[in-house]
Structure formats: structure tokens, C-alpha cells
N, C-alpha and C positions, 0 to 999 in steps of 0.2 A: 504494500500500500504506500501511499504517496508519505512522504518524511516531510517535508516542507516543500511551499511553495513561494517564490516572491516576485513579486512585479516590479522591474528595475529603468531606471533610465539611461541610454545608452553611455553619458557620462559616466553612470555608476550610483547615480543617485536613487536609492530605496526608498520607494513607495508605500508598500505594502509587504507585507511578510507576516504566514499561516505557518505553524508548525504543528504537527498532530502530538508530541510527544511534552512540549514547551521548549526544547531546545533551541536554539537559533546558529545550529551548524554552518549552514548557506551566507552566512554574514562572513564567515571566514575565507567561503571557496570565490566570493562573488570577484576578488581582483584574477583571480586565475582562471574565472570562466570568461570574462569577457576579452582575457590576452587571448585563450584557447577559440574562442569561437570566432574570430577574425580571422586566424590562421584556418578555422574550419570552412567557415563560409566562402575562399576560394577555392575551395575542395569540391563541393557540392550542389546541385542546383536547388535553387527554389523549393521543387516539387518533391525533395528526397525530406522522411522524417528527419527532424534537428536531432543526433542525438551525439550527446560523448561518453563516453565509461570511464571510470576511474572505478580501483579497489572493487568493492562489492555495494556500489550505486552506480548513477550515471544521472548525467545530466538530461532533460529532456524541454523541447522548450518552443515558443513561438516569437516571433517580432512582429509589432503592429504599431508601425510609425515609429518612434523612437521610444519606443516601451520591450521589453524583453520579460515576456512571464515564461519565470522557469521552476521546472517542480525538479527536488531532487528524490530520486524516487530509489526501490530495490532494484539491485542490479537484474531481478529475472522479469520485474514489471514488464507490460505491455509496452511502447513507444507507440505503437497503434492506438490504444485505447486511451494514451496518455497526452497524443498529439491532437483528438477530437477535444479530448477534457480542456486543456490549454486556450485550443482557437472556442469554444464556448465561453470559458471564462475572463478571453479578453474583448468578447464581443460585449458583454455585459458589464466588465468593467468600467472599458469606454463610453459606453453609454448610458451611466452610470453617474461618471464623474467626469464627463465632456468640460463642463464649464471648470472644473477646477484644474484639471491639467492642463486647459492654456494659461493659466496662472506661470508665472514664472518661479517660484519656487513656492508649490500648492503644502499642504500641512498632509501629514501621514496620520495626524487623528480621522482627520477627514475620512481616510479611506479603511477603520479599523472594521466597520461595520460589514466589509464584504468579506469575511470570514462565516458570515453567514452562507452568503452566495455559494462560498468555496465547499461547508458543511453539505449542503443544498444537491450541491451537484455531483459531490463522488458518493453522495449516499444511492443516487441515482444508479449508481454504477456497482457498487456493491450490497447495495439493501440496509446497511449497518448503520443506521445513526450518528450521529458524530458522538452523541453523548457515548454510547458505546464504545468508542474504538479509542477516546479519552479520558472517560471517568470512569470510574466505578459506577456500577446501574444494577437495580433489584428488579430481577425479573417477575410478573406476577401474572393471575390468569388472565386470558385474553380477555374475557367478562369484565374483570376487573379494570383493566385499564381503557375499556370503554367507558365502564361508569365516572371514571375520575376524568376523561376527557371531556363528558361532556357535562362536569361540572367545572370544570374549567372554563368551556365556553361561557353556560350562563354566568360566571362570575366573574369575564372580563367584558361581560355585554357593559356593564358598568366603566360611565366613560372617566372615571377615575382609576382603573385598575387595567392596568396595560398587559401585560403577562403573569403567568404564573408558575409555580412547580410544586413539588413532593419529597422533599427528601427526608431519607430513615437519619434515625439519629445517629449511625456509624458514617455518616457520608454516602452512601450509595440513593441515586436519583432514580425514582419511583416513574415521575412524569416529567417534563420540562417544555414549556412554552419561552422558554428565557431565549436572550439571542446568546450566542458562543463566549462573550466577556462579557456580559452577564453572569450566568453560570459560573466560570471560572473565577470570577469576583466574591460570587456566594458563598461557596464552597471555600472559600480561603476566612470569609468571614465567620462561617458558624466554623470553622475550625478555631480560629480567637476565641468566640465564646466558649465556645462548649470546655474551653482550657483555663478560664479565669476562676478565680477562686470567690466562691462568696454564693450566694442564694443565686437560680438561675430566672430567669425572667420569662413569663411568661408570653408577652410579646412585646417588641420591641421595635423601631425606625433605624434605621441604617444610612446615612449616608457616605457614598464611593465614588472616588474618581471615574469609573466606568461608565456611572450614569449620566442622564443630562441634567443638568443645573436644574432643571424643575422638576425632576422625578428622584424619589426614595426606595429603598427594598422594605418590607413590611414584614418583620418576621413572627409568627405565630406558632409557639411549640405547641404539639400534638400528643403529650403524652410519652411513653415508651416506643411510639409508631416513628416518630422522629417530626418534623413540622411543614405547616406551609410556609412560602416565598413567595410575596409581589412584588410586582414592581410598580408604584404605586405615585398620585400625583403629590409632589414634594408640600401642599398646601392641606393634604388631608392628617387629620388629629386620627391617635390610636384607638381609639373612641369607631369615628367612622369606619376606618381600615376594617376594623375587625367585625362590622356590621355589613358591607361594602361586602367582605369576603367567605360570608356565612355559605353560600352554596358548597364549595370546594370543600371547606372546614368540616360541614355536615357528612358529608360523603366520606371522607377521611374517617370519619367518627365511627361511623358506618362500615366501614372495609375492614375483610374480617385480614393479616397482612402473617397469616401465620404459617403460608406456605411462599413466601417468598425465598426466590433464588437472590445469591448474590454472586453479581458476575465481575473481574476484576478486569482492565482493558490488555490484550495483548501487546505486553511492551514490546515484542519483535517486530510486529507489525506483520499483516501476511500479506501475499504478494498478491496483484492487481492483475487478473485475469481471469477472462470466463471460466464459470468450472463446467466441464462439458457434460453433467447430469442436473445440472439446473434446467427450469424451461424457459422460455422464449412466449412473453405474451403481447399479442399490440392492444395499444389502448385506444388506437382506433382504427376502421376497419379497412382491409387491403384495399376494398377498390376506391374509398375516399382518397387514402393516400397517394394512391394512383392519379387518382384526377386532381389533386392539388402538386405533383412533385413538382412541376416549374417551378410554383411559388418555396416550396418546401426544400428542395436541395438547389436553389437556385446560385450560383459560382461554384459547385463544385463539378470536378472534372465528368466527363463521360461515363468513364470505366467505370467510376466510383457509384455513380446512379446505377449503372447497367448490376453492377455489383448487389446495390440494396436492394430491385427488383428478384434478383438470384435468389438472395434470402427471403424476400416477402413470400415468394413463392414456396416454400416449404414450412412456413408456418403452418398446423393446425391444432386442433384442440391438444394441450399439454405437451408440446412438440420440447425433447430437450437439444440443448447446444449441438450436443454429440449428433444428434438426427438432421440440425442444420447443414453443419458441415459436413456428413456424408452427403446431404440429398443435393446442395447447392450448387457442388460440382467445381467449388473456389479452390482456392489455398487460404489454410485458417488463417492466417495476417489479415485479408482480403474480407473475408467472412467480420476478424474482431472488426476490421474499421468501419465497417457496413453497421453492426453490431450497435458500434458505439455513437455513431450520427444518428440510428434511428431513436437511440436512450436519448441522447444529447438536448434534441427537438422534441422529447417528450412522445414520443410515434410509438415506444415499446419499451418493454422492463425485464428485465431478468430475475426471475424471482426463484427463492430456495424451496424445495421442497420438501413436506414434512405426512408421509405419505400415512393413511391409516388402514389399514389390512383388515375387513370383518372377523368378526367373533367366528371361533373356528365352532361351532355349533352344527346342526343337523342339514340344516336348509346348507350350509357350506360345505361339510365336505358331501354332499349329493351334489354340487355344482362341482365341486372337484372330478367326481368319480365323472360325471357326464362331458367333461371338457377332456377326459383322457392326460389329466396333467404329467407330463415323462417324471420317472425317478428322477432325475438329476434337476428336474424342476421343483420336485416337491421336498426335495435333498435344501433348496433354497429357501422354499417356504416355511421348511420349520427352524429354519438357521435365525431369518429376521423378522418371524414374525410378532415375536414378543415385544422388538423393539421399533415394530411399526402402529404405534399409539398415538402418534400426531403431537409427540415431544422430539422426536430425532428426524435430524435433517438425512436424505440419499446420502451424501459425506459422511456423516456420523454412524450410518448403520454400518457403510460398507466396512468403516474405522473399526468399528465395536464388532464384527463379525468376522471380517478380513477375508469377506464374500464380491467383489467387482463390480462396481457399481451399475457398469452396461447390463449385469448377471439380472442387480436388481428389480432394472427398470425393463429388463425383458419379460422377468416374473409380474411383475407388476402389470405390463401389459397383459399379458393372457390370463387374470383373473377381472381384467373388465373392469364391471362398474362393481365389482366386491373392495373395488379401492378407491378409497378418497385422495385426490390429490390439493391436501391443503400447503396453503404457502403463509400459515400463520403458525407460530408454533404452541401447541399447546400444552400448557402443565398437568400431565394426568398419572396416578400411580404406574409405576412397571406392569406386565404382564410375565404373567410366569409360564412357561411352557410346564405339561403333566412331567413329573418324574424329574425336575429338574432344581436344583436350588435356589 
């Protein structure tokens, strides 16, 4: 996954600067990339991906005018998927903060906010939230974090309360409406309190340099669940706050939080490319896209449309990577960059799935015995069935089983509509197979 990204001016002057982990590595390499990339850029034409390697990263990166947005990424990342993400996020940048970068030296507060943007768009690309892949986060049922979302709604319909969140009293983020340094703000702040000595308060005002000059954090402990956070207009009393934000509070009150996961963020970071037993879904439908693509891929080359056509064409119901790129007929580079323009524009998503196997009951194995399923298929069925509950991802089973994921999704295919193919994941006890422990 992406390490940092910064938007640079070709002087050398930092704009902007995301790092997923907090470090600010790229501030060190940024005199050595721009000696490197001069000597690069008579190398190479235009149309070739930007990329340089060093060690075990590489540089990957786009120019747009006198701007240079570059992500430092894992050396095994995509450059394809990483060269769509780039020219996306410098088209929104620009347009964005047009008026400020003709300024002759424009302010880098200015542009702290599109760390949103940055969050926004590789979640696009991996499904993983940023809160996930950065903080600590408590997993909880999917039920559940409907109910708390959509008390969040009504308690930011209140045009004094601007976002919200959830978090347990160890730190880990239940829900968040917060923008990225928001969040990061928050979390540095109940780490303060919750370390001070003396009677703890039961709610409190906050104010942070992250905010703006007329908004405050509102903080409200919830007991041993851990508390809410708003963010809140800087002229409201703790009085109103806490009237203001009675929906959220109730529901919290309400949530039973006793099967909560805690997940920690992967500090390696994993690497940025399709997994080929995900599926492939459009979010809208083939021949719309068809009849809009002038407007939709308009500047990009020939091949490159003729390409996403390739793909559109072997989409169908639950179709995964793996089924793209046999049916397509590409070379998978070709495939990701197709892949990744139709994520980019919003046209399609890659989503994990979390597949659910019916109850091996009477009604199922009489479908069994009637569909003739081969030993060596049923050899599969009893391998992952227990851990196909609609809590483990295709990755995860094949992991926990060390059965081949193609294996799985072949089984899965021939038992039909005996399987649910959800892509949300659910927290549900294990299944035990008879005779097993």
C-alpha cells in the first residue's frame, strides 16, 4: 500500500504531504528525486508509466504543470494502478485549489484538508478505510454499525454539530464521520486525558489547532463503552452540546458492545494490487457506460478504451479478477489499468468477499447427492465449510485451510444459489464440522 504521498513544486517546494504511517520519509528523498527524475525524463517518453526503484520502494508519480504528485509506494505495488490513482488525485487537487496555487507562494495549511480526498480514493481501490489501515478500529456487527450511523446522521442534521464519532475507551474507533486530522487530533487528545491525574470529567470542550477558529471537539464519556466526539460550533455551551447530541449518545447507551473485535492497523503495510479472487462489480450498467464513454474516458489513448471495453465485457453477476483476466484476453498490467480508471471515475469496485455456505442439513446434502458433486469437490466442501459463515474473506479461508482459492471459488460455483456471496463481513460464532474440535 501507498507509504506517503506529496504534491511538490518543481523548485522543490512542498505543498502537501499524506503519510499512512505518520512518518514523513519523502521529505528526505524529495532533493534526490527530482536530481533522479531529470536525468529520467530524457530516458522516457510521455506515454511510459513514471516510475524509479530504489531499495525495497520506488518512486511512482505524475507532472501537471509545475506540480509533481508522487507516492512512495512498496516496491511490489502496482505502477499501473498507482499511475491512474496519481493522475485522479491531481485532477482534483487542481481543481480544488486553482485559485491558491496561482498565488505565488500559496500556504500548505490551505491544502491539509485533501488528505481527505487522498483517504477517499485509495479506499476506492482497496475497500479498507483509512481509519483502518491507520488507527486502531473495533470491529462490531454489521447491524450495529448501521444503527450508530444512522444516528449519527440525525445528530448532525443539527446545524451546530458538524461530524461525529465513537470511540472505546482503549483508543480503538467504533465509527468516524471526523475528517483525517480531525481524528488524529482526537485520539492524541483523549490520550492526554485519559493520563491526567484527578476525577475524570464527564464531558468536556476541546479546543485544537486542527480545527477552525469557530468550531470545538465536544467530548462526552460513555461509561466503560469509551465516549462520543463532535465537532461542534465553537459558540455552543456544554449544556446545548450535550442536548444537540442526544441521538448518537442514546444509541451508544443502547448498543449492546460486548462482542467487539479489536483490530490493530498493519504496520507493514500490504501491497496495492488486485487480489484475483475478489469480484469485479459496476455501479453502473454496461451499456450506459457505453453510451457515455466519449464523455467518460475522454483524453485517454485508444488502446486504453479498447482495453476497458475488453473488461466491460466479461463482467457478470459475481464475476472475480481471476475470470476477468482469463476471459478478457489482455495482459494483466492492461486489465489492472482498465481496472483502475473504471474504480477511479466511480464506473466499478472491487469488492472482498465473505462467502456463506448453507447449513449442511437434509434439503442440502439431497442437492448435493442430485448435482453429483466429485470427491475431490466434496474433499473441498468439508475442508471450508465451517469457515464459510460470512466472517472470513476467499483470502482468509484459502489462508486458514491452505485449500487454493480458484479450488474455492470453483466449489462455490457449483453449489449455486446454496451460497451467498456477501461482501460485508459478518461477526457470527464459528461452525464446527461433526467429529471435529
Amino acid at each position: 500500500m501507498v507509504k506517503e504521498i506529496i504534491v511538490l513544486r518543481e523548485t522543490g517546494i512542498p505543498l502537501f504531504h499524506y503519510s499512512i504511517s505518520g512518518t514523513k520519509r519523502l521529505d528526505e528523498l524529495v532533493a534526490g528525486f527530482l536530481s533522479a527524475v531529470g536525468f529520467f525524463a530524457e530516458q522516457v517518453g510521455d506515454e511510459k508509466i513514471k516510475v524509479i526503484s530504489f531499495a525495497k520502494s520506488k518512486f511512482v508519480w505524475e507532472k501537471v504543470g509545475d506540480l509533481y504528485f508522487i507516492a512512495l509506494v512498496a516496491e511490489e505495488d502496482s505502477p499501473e494502478i498507482y499511475g491512474v490513482i496519481l493522475r485522479s488525485l491531481a485532477q482534483q487537487f487542481v481543481a480544488t485549489y486553482y485559485s491558491e496555487l496561482r498565488k505565488e507562494e500559496p500556504s500548505p495549511k490551505v491544502f491539509v484538508a485533501f488528505s481527505d480526498v487522498v483517504e477517499a480514493t485509495l479506499q476506492k481501490f482497496d475497500g479498507i478505510p483509512g481509519i483502518a489501515r491507520r488507527y486502531r478500529t473495533a470491529l462490531v456487527p454489521v447491524e450495529t454499525v448501521r444503527s450508530l450511523k444512522k444516528a449519527q446522521a440525525r445528530t448532525e442534521e443539527h446545524p451546530g454539530v458538524h461530524r461525529s464519532a465513537v470511540i472505546t475507551s482503549d483508543g480503538y474507533v467504533v465509527v468516524s464521520n471526523f475528517r483525517t486530522y480531525e481524528l488524529e487530533a482526537i485520539l492524541d487528545i483523549l490520550l492526554t486525558f485519559s493520563s491526567r491525574s484527578g476525577p475524570v470529567k464527564e464531558q468536556q470542550i476541546a479546543v485544537h489547532t486542527s480545527l477552525d477558529s469557530n468550531t470545538r471537539y465536544y467530548i462526552r464519556r460513555m461509561g466503560p463503552v469509551g465516549c462520543c466526539v463532535f465537532v461542534v460550533d465553537a459558540g455552543l455551551g456544554l449544556d446545548e452540546c450535550e442536548r444537540v447530541t442526544t441521538p448518537l449518545r442514546d444509541e451508544v447507551s443502547r448498543t449492546d458492545f460486548s462482542k467487539i473485535q479489536r483490530i490493530d492497523p498493519d504496520e507493514s503495510g500490504g501491497v496495492l494490487e488486485f487480489y484475483p479472487y475478489d469480484v469485479l462489480r459496476l455501479l453502473r450498467p454496461k451499456e450506459e457506460i457505453g453510451q457515455e464513454e466519449n464523455v467518460l474516458f475522454v483524453g485517454l489513448p485508444m488502446v486504453t478504451v479498447q482495453n476497458i471495453r475488453a473488461v466491460l465485457r466479461t463482467v457478470g453477476e459475481n464475476t472475480t479478477l481471476d475470470e476477468v483476466y482469463e476471459d478478457s484476453g489482455l495482459e494483466r498490467e492492461d486489465v489492472d489499468e482498465a481496472l483502475a480508471i473504471l474504480i477511479s471515475k466511480g464506473l466499478a469496485e472491487v469488492v472482498r468477499v465473505f462467502p456463506v455456505i448453507a447449513d449442511r442439513d437434509e434439503r442440502f446434502a439431497a442437492f448435493l447427492e442430485v448435482i453429483g458433486i466429485p470427491k475431490r469437490d466434496y474433499v473441498v466442501l468439508d475442508t471450508i465449510w465451517e469457515y464459510c459463515n460470512g466472517s472470513h474473506s476467499i483470502r482468509e479461508i484459502s489462508e486458514k485451510t491452505r485449500v487454493p482459492a480458484s479450488r474455492i471459488v470453483e466449489v462455490m460455483r457449483a453449489l449455486g444459489r446454496y451460497v451467498e456471496w456477501n461482501t460485508e463481513r459478518m461477526l457470527t460464532t464459528s461452525r464446527r464440522v461433526e467429529g471435529r474440535p
